[in-house]
VMD Tcl script that draws the C-alpha trace (Angstrom):
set ca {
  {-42.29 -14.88 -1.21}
  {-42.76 -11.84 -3.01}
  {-39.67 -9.34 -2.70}
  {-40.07 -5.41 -3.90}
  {-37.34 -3.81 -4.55}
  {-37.11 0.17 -5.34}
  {-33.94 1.44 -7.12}
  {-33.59 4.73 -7.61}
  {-32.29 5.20 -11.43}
  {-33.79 7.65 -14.12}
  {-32.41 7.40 -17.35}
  {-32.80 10.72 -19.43}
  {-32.41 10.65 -22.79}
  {-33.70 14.06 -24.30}
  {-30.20 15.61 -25.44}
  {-28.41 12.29 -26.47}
  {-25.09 13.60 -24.59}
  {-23.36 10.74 -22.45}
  {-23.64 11.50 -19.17}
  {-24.02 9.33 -15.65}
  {-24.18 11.20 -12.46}
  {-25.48 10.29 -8.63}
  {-27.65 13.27 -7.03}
  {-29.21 12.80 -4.11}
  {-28.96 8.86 -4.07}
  {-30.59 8.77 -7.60}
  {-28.51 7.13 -10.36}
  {-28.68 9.57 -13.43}
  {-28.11 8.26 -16.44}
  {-28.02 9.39 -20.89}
  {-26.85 6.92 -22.62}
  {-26.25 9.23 -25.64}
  {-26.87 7.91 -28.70}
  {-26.68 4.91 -30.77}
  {-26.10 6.49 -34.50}
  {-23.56 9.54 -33.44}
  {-25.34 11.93 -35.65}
  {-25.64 14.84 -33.08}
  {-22.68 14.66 -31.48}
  {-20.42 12.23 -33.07}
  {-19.96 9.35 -30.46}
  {-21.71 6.09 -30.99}
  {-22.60 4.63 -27.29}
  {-25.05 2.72 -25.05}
  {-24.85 2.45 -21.35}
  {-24.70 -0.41 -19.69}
  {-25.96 -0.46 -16.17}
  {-25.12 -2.61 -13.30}
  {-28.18 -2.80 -10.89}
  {-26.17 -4.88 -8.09}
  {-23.62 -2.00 -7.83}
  {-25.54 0.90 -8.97}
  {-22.93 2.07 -11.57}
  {-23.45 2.44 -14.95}
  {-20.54 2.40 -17.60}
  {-20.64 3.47 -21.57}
  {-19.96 1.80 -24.39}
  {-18.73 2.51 -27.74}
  {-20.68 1.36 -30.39}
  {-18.24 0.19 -33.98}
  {-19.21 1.49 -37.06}
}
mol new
graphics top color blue
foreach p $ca { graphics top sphere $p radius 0.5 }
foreach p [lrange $ca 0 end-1] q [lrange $ca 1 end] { graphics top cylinder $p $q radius 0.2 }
display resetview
């Protein structure tokens, strides 16, 4: 059986600054950057499609 699914998520990464946010239904989500050049924080985001949340992580030197 063939299941669709639509989840509305848009991950925008143009600035590099953290940032998750829910507008209009849509999960927003920047998961910064990687190498903390611009802004000094190392992250990722890890995102949790069964719960629609998203959560950062701090990346070690």
């Amino acid at each position: 059986m063939l299941r669709i699914m639509i989840i509305g998520v848009i991950s925008d990464t143009h600035d590099h600054l953290p940032r998750i946010a829910m507008q209009d239904g849509i999960l927003h989500i920047n998961p910064g950057e990687c190498c903390g050049w611009r802004y000094g924080r190392r992250t990722v985001a890890l995102l949790n499609l069964a719960a629609m949340q998203a959560d950062f992580i701090d990346v070690p030197l």
